[in-house]
KEKE-3310 file (N, C-alpha, C; in steps of 0.2 Angstrom, whole numbers, plus 5000, padded with zeros to 4 digits):
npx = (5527:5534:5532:5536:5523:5527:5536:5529:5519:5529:5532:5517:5519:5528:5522:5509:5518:5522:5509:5503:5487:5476:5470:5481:5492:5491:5489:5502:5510:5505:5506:5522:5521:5513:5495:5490:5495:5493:5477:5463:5454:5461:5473:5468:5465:5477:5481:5472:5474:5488:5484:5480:5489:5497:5510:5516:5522:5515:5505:5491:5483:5472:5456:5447:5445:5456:5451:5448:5453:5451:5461:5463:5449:5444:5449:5446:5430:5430:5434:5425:5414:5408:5400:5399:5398:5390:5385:5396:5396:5386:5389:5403:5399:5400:5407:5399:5408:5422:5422:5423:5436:5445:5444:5449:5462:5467:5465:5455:5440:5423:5411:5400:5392:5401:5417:5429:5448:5459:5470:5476:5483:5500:5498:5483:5487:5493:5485:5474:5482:5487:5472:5467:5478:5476:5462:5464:5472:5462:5453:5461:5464:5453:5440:5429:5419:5417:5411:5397:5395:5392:5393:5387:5371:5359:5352:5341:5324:5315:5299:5288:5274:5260:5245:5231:5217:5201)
npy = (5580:5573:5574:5578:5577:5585:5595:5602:5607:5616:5625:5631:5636:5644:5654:5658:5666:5677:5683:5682:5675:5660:5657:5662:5656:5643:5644:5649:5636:5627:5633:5630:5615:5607:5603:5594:5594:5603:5607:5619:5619:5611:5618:5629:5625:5622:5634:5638:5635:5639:5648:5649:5646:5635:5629:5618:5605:5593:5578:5577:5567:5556:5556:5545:5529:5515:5501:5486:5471:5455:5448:5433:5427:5432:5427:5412:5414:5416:5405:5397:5400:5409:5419:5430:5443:5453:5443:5443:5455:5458:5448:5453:5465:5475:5489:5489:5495:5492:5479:5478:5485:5479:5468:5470:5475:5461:5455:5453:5454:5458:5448:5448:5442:5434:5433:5433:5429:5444:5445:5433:5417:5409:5395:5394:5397:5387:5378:5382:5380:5367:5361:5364:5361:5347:5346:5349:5337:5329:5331:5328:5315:5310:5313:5325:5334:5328:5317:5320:5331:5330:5330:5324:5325:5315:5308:5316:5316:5321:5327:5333:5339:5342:5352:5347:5356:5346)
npz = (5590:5602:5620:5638:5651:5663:5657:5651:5661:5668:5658:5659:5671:5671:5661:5667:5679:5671:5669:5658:5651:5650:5640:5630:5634:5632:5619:5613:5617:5610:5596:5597:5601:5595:5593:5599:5611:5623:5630:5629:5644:5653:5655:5660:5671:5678:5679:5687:5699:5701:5704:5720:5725:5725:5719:5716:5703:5701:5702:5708:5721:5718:5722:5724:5730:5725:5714:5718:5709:5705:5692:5690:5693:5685:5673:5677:5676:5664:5656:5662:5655:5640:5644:5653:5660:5662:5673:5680:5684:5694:5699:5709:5712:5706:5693:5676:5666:5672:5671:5658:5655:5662:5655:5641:5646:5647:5635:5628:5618:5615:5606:5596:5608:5618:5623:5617:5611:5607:5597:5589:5596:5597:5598:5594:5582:5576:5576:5568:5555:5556:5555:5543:5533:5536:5532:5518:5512:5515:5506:5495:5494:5495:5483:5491:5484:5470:5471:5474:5465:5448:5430:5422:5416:5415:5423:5430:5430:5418:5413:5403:5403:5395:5394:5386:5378:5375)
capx = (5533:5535:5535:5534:5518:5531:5540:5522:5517:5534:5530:5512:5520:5531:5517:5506:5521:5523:5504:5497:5479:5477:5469:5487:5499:5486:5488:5509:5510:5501:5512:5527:5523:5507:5489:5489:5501:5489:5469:5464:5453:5468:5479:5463:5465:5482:5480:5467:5479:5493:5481:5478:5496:5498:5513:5516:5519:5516:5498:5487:5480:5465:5450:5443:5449:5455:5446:5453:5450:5457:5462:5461:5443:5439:5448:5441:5424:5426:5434:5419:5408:5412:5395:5398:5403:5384:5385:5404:5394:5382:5392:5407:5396:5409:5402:5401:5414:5428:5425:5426:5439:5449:5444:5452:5470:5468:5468:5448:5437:5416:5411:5394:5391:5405:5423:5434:5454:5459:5474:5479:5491:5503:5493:5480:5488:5495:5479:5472:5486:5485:5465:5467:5481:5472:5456:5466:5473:5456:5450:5466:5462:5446:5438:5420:5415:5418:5405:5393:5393:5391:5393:5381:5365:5353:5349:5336:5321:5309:5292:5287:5266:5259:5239:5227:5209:5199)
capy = (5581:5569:5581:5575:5582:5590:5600:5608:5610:5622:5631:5632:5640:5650:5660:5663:5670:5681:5685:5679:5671:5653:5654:5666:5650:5637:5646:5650:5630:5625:5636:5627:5608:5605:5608:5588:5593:5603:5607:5626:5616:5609:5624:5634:5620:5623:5641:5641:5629:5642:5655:5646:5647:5628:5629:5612:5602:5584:5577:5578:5561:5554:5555:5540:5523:5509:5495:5480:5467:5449:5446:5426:5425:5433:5422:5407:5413:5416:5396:5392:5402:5416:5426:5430:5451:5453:5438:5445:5462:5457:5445:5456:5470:5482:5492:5485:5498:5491:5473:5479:5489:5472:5462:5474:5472:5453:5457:5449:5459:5456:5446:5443:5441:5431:5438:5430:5435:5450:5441:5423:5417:5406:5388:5395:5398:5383:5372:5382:5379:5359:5360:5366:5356:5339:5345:5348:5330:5323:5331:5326:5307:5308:5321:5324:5339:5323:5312:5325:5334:5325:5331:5320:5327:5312:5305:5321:5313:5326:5325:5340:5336:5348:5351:5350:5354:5340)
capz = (5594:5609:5624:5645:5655:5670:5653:5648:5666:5668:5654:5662:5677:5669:5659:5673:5681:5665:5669:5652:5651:5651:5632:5626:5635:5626:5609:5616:5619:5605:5591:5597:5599:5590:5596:5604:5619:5629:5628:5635:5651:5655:5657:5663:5678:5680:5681:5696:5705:5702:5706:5724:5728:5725:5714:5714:5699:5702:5701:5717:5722:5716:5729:5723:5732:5715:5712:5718:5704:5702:5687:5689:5696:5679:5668:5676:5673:5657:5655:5663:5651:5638:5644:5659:5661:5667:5681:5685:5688:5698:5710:5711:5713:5700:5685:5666:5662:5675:5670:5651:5656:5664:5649:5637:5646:5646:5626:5626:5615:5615:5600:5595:5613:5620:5625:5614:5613:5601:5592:5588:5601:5594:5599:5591:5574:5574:5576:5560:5552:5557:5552:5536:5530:5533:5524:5509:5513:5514:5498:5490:5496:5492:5484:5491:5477:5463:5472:5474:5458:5442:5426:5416:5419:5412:5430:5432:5426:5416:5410:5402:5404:5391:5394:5378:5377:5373)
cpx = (5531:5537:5533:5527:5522:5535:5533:5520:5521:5533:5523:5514:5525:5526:5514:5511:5524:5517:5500:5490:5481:5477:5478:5491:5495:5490:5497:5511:5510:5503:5517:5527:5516:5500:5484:5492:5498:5482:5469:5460:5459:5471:5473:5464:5471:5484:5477:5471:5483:5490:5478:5481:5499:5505:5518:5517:5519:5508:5497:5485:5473:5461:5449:5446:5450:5453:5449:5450:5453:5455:5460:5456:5439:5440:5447:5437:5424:5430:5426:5414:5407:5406:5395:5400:5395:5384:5389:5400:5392:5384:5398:5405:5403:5402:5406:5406:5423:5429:5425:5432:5449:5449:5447:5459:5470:5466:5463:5444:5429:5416:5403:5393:5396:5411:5426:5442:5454:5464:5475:5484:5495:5499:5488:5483:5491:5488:5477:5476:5486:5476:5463:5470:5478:5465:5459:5469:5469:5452:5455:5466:5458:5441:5429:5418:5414:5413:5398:5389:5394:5391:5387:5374:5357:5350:5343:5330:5315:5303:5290:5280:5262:5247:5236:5219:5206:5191)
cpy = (5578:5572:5578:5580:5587:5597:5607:5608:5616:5626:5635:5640:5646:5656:5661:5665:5677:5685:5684:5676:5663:5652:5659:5657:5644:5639:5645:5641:5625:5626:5628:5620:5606:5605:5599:5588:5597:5606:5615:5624:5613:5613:5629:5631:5621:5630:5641:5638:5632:5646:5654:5645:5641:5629:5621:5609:5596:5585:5577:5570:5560:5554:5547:5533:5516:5503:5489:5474:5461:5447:5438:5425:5426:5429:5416:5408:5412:5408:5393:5393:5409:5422:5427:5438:5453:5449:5441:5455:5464:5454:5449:5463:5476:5484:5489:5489:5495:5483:5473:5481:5482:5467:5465:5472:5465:5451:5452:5456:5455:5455:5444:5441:5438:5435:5434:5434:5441:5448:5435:5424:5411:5397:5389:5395:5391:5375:5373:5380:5370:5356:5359:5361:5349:5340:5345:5342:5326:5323:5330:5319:5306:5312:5322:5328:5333:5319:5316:5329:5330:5331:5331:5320:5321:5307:5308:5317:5322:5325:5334:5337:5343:5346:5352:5351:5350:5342)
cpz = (5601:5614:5631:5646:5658:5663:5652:5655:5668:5663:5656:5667:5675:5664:5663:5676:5678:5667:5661:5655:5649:5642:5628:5628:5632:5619:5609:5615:5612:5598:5592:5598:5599:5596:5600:5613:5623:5625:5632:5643:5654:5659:5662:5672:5682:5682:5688:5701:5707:5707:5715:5728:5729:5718:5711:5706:5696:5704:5709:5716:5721:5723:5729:5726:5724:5718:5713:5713:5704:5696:5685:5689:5687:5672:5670:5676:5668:5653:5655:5658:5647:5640:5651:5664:5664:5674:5684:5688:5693:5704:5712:5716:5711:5694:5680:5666:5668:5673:5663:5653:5655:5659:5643:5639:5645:5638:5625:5624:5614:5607:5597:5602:5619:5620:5623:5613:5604:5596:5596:5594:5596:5592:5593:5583:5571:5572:5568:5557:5550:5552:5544:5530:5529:5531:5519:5508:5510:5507:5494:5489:5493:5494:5486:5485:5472:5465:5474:5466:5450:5437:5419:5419:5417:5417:5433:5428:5425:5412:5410:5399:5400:5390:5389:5379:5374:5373)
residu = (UNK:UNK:UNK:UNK:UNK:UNK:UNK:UNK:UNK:UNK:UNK:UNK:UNK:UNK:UNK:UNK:UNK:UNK:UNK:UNK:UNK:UNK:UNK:UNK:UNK:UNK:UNK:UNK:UNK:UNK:UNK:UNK:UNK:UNK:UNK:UNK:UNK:UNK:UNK:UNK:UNK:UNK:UNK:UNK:UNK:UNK:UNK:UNK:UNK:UNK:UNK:UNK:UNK:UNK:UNK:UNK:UNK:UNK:UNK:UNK:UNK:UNK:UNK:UNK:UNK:UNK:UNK:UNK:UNK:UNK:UNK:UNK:UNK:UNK:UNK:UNK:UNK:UNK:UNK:UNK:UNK:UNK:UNK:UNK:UNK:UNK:UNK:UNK:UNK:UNK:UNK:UNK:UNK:UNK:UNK:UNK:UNK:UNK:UNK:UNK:UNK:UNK:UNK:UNK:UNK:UNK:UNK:UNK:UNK:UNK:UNK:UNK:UNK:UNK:UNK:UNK:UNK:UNK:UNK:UNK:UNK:UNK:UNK:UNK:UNK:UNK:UNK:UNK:UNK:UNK:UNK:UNK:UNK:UNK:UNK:UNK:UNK:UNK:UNK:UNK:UNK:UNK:UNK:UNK:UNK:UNK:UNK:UNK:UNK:UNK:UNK:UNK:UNK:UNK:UNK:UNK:UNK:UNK:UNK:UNK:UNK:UNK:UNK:UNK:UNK:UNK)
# end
C-alpha cells in the first residue's frame, strides 16, 4: 500500500500522544499498511524528537553543505575518455561514490572498466540495425563461409609414413 511520509509521521505522533512505545506503534503501523512503510529505528527517532518537545513534522535540514557537481564537465571527460571516474576524483577533489553517484543519473553504468550508457538510445539502435543489415547483404553478395569452407576434402595432402624394423 502506497502511503505519504507526513501520514505515518501523524500516526507517529498520535501514538506517542497515546503513550505507547516506539516498538507497539512499529508493530501498530506495520499491521495496517505492511512491514515496508516504517522500520522500528525510524519511529524510535521520531519518538525522541517528540520526546524533546520538537513536535514538528517536517524534516530538519541536513547539516551537511550539497555537493556542487557539473554535470557537463563530466560528460566531457568522459567524450574525452571513458576511464576517467579516478582522474574526475582526484581533480575535482569529490569522493568515488558522488561521481558514481552522478554517472548513475546520466544513465552510465561501469562496464569492464569504462562507463558506458545503460540503454540503447535511439541513434544507437538504429546503427545496429544499419550494421547488421549490410553484413547480411554482403554475405548475400558474396558469400565468404563458400570461399573458405570446401566440401571436397582431397586438397589435404596425407602421407600416413608407417615405420618397419629392418
Amino acid at each position: 500500500m502506497d502511503v505519504s511520509e507526513e501520514h505515518i509521521r501523524h500516526i507517529m505522533l498520535y501514538e506517542f500522544k497515546k503513550s505507547n512505545s516506539a516498538v507497539e506503534t512499529t508493530q501498530n503501523i506495520q499491521g495496517i499498511y505492511g512491514a515496508e512503510s516504517l522500520n522500528e529505528r525510524k519511529c524510535r527517532r521520531w519518538f525522541q524528537k517528540f520526546r524533546s518537545g520538537d513536535y514538528s513534522l517536517s524534516d530538519s535540514p541536513c547539516s551537511s553543505r550539497p555537493v556542487e557537481f557539473n554535470d557537463d564537465l563530466l560528460l566531457a571527460a568522459l567524450d574525452e575518455d571513458y576511464a576517467v571516474t579516478v582522474e574526475l576524483v582526484q581533480k575535482c577533489d569529490l569522493t568515488h561514490l558522488t561521481v558514481h553517484c552522478h554517472l548513475q543519473e546520466l544513465g552510465k553504468v561501469l562496464e569492464l572498466g569504462k562507463c558506458v550508457l545503460h540503454d540503447l538510445r535511439e541513434a544507437n539502435l538504429r546503427a545496429r540495425v544499419h550494421i547488421c543489415t549490410s553484413l547480411l547483404y554482403l554475405e548475400h553478395s558474396s558469400p565468404l563461409l563458400s570461399k573458405i569452407v570446401t566440401g571436397d576434402e582431397r586438397w589435404i595432402f596425407y602421407k600416413n609414413v608407417k615405420c618397419r624394423r629392418q
